[in-house]
BADO-511707 format. One record per residue: x, y, z of N, C-alpha, C in turn; residue in one letter; residue number from 0. Coordinates in nm, 2 decimals. Example, Ala and Ser with C-alpha at 12.3 -4.5 7.8 and 13.67 -1.06 7.14 Angstrom:
2
<r n_u="1.32" n_v="-0.57" n_w="0.78" ca_u="1.23" ca_v="-0.45" ca_w="0.78" c_u="1.32" c_v="-0.33" c_w="0.78" rest="a" nr="0"/>
<r n_u="1.28" n_v="-0.22" n_w="0.71" ca_u="1.37" ca_v="-0.11" ca_w="0.71" c_u="1.29" c_v="0.00" c_w="0.79" rest="s" nr="1"/>
***
This chain:
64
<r n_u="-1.05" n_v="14.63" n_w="-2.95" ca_u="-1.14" ca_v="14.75" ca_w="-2.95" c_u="-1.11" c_v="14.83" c_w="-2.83" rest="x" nr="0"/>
<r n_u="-1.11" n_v="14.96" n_w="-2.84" ca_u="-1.05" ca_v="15.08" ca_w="-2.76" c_u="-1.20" c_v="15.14" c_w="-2.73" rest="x" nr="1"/>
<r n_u="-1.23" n_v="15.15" n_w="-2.60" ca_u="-1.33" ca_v="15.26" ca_w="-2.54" c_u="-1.30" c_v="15.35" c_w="-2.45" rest="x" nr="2"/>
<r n_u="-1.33" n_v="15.46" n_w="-2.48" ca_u="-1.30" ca_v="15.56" ca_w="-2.38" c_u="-1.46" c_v="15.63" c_w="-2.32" rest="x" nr="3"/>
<r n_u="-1.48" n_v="15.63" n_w="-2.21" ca_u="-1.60" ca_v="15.62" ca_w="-2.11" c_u="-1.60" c_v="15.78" c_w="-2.01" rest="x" nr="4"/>
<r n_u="-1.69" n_v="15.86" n_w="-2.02" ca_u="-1.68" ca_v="15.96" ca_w="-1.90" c_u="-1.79" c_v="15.88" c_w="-1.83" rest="x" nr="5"/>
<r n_u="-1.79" n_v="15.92" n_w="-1.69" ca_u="-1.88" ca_v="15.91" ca_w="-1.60" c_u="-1.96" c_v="15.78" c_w="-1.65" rest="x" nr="6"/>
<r n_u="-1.89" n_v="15.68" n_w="-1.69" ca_u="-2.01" ca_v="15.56" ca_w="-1.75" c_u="-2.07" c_v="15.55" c_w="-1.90" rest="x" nr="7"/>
<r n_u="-2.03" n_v="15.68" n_w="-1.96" ca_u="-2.06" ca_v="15.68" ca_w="-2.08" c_u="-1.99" c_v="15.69" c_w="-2.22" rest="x" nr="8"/>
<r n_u="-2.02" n_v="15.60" n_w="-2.29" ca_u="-1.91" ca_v="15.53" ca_w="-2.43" c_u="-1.92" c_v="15.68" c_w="-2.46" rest="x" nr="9"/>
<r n_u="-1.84" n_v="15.76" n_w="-2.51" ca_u="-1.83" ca_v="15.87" ca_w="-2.60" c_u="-1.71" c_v="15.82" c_w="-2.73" rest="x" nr="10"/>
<r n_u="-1.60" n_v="15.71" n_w="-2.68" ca_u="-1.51" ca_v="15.70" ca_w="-2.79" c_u="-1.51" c_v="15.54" c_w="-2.81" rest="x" nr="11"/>
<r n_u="-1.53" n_v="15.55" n_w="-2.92" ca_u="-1.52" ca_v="15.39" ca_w="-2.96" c_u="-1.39" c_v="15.37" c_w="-3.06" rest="x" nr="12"/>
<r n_u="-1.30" n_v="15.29" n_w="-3.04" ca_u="-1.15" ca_v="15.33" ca_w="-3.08" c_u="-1.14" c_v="15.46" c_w="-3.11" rest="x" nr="13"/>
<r n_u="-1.09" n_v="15.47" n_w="-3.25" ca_u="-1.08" ca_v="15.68" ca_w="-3.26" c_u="-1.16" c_v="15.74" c_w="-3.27" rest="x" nr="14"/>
<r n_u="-1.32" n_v="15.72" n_w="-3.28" ca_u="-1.42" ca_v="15.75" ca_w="-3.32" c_u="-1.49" c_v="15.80" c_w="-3.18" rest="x" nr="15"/>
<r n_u="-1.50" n_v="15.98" n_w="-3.22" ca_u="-1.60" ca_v="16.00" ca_w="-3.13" c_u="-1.73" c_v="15.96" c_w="-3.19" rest="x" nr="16"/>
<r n_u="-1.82" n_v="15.94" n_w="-3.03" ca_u="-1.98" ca_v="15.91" ca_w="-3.06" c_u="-2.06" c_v="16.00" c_w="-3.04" rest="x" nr="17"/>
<r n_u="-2.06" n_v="16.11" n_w="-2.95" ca_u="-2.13" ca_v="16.20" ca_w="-2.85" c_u="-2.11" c_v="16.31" c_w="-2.94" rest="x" nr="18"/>
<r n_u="-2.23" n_v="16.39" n_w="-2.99" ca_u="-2.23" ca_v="16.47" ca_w="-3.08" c_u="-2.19" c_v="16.60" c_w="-3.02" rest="x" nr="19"/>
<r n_u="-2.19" n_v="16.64" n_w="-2.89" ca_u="-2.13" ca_v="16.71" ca_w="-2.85" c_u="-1.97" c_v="16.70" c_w="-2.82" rest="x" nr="20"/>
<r n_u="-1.93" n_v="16.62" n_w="-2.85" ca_u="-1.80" ca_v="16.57" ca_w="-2.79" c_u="-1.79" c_v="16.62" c_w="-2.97" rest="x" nr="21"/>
<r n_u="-1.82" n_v="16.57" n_w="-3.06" ca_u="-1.81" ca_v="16.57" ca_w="-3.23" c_u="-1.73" c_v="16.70" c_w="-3.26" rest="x" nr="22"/>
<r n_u="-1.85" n_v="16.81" n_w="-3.18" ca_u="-1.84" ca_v="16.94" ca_w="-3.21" c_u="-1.73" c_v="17.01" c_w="-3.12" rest="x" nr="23"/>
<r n_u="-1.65" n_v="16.97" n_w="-3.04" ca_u="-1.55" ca_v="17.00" ca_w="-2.97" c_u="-1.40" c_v="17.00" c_w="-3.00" rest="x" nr="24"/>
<r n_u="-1.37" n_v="17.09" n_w="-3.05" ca_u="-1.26" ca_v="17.07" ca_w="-3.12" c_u="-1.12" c_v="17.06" c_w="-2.97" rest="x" nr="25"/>
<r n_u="-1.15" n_v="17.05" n_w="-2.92" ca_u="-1.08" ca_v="17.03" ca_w="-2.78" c_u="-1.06" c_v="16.90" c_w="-2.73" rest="x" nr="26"/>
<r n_u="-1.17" n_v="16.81" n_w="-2.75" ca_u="-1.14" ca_v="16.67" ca_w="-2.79" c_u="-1.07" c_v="16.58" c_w="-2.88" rest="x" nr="27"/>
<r n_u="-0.95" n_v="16.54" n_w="-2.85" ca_u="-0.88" ca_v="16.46" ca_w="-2.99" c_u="-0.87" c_v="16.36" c_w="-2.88" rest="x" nr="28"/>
<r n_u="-0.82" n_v="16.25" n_w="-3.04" ca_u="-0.81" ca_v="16.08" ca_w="-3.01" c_u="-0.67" c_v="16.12" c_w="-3.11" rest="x" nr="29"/>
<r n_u="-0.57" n_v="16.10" n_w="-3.04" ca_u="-0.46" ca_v="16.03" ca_w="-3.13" c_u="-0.41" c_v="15.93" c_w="-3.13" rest="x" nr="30"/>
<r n_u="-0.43" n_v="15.84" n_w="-3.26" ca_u="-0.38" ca_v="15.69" ca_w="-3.27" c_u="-0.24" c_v="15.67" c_w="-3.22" rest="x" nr="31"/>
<r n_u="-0.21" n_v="15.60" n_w="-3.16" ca_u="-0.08" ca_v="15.54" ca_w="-3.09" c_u="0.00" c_v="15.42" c_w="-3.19" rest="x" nr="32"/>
<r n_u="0.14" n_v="15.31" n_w="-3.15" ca_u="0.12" ca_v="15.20" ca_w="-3.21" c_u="0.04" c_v="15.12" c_w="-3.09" rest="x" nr="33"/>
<r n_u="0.06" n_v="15.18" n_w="-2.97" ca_u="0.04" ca_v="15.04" ca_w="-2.89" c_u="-0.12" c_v="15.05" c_w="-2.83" rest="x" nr="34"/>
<r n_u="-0.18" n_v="15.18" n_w="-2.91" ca_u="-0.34" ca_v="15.23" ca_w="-2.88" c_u="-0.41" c_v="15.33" c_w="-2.91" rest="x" nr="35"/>
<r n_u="-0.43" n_v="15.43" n_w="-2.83" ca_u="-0.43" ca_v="15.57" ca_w="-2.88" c_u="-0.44" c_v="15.66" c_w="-2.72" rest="x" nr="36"/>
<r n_u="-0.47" n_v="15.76" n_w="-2.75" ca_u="-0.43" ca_v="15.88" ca_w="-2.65" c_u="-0.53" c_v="16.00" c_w="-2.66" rest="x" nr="37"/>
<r n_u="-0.62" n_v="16.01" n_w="-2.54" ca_u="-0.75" ca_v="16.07" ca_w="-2.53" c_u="-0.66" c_v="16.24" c_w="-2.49" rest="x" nr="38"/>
<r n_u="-0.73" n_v="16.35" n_w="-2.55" ca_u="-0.68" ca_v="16.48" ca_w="-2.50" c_u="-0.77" c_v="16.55" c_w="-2.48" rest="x" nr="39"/>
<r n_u="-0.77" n_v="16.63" n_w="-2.38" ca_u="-0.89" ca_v="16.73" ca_w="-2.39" c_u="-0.79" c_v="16.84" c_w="-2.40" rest="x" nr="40"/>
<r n_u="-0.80" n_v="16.95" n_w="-2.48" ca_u="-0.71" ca_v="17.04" ca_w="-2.47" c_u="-0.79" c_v="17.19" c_w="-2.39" rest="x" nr="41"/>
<r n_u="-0.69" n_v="17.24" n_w="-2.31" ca_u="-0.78" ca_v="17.38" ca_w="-2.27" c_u="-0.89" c_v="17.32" c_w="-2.16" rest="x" nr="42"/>
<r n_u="-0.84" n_v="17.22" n_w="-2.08" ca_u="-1.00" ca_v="17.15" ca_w="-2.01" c_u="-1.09" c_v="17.31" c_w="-1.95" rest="x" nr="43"/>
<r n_u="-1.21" n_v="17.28" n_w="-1.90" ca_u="-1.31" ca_v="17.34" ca_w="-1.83" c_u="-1.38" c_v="17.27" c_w="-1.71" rest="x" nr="44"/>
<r n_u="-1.41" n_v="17.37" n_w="-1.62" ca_u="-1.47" ca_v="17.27" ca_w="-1.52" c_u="-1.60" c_v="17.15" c_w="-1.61" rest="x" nr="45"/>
<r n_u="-1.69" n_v="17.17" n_w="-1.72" ca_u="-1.76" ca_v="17.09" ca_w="-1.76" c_u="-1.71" c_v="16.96" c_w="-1.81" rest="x" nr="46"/>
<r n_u="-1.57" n_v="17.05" n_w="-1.82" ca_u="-1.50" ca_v="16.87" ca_w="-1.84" c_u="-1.45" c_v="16.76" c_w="-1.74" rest="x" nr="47"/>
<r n_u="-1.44" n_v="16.80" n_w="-1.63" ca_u="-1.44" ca_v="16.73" ca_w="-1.48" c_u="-1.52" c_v="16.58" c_w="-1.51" rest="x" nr="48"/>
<r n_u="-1.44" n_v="16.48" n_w="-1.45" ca_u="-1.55" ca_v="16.37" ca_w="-1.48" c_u="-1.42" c_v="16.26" c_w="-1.42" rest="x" nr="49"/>
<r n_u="-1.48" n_v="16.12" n_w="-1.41" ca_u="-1.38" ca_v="16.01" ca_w="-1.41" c_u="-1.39" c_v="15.95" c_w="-1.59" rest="x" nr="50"/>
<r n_u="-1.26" n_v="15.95" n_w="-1.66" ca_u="-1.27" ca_v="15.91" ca_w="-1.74" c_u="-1.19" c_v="15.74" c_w="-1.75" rest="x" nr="51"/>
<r n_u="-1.23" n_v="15.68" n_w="-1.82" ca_u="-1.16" ca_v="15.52" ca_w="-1.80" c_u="-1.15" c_v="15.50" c_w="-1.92" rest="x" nr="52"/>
<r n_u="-1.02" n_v="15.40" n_w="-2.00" ca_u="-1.04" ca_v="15.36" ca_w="-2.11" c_u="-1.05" c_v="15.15" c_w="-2.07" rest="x" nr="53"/>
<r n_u="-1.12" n_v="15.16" n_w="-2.21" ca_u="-1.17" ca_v="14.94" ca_w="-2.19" c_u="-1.10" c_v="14.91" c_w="-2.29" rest="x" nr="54"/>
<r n_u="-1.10" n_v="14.76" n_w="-2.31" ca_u="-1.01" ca_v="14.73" ca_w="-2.38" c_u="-1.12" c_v="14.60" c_w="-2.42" rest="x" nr="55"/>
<r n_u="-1.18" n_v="14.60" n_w="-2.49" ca_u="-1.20" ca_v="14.44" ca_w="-2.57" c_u="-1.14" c_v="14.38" c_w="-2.66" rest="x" nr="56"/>
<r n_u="-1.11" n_v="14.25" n_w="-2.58" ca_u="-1.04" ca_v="14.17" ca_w="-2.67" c_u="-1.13" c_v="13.99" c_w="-2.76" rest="x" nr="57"/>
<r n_u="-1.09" n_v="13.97" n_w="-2.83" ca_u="-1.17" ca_v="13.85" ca_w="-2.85" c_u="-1.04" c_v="13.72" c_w="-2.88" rest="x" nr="58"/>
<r n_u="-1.05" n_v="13.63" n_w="-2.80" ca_u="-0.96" ca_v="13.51" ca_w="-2.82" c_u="-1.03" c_v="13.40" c_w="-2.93" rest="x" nr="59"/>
<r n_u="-0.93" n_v="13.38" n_w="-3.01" ca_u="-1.00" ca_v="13.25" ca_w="-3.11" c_u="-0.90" c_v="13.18" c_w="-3.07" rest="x" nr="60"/>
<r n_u="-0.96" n_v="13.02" n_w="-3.04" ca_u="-0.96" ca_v="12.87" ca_w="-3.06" c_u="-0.94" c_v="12.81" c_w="-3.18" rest="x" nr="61"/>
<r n_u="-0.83" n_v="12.74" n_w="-3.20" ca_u="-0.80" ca_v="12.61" ca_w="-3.29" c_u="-0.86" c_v="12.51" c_w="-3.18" rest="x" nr="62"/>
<r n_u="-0.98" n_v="12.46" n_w="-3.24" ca_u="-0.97" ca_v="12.32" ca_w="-3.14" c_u="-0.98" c_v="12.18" c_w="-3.27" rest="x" nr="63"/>
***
């Protein structure tokens, strides 16, 4: 599972924006990758300033 986070805040959960303003921003794309995907802001603005970070959850299964 793919998260993309501004300033602390989940806006992308794999390709899926969450933040209804992010929704309505056609300046924001997710493009799926094979090895993930690829956050764009196109045309940034200063309101887009921010530290952005992407997470990665993973889940390990056990044969025991």
């Amino acid at each position: 599972m793919l998260m993309w986070k501004k300033d602390n805040q989940l806006f992308i959960l794999n390709n899926k924006v969450l933040i209804q303003e992010s929704l309505q921003n056609p300046r924001i794309q997710v493009t799926p990758l094979k090895s993930g995907n690829l956050l764009s802001v196109n045309k940034a603005k200063k309101s887009d300033a921010g530290h952005y970070s992407c997470q990665v959850q993973v889940s390990i299964f056990l044969n025991l």
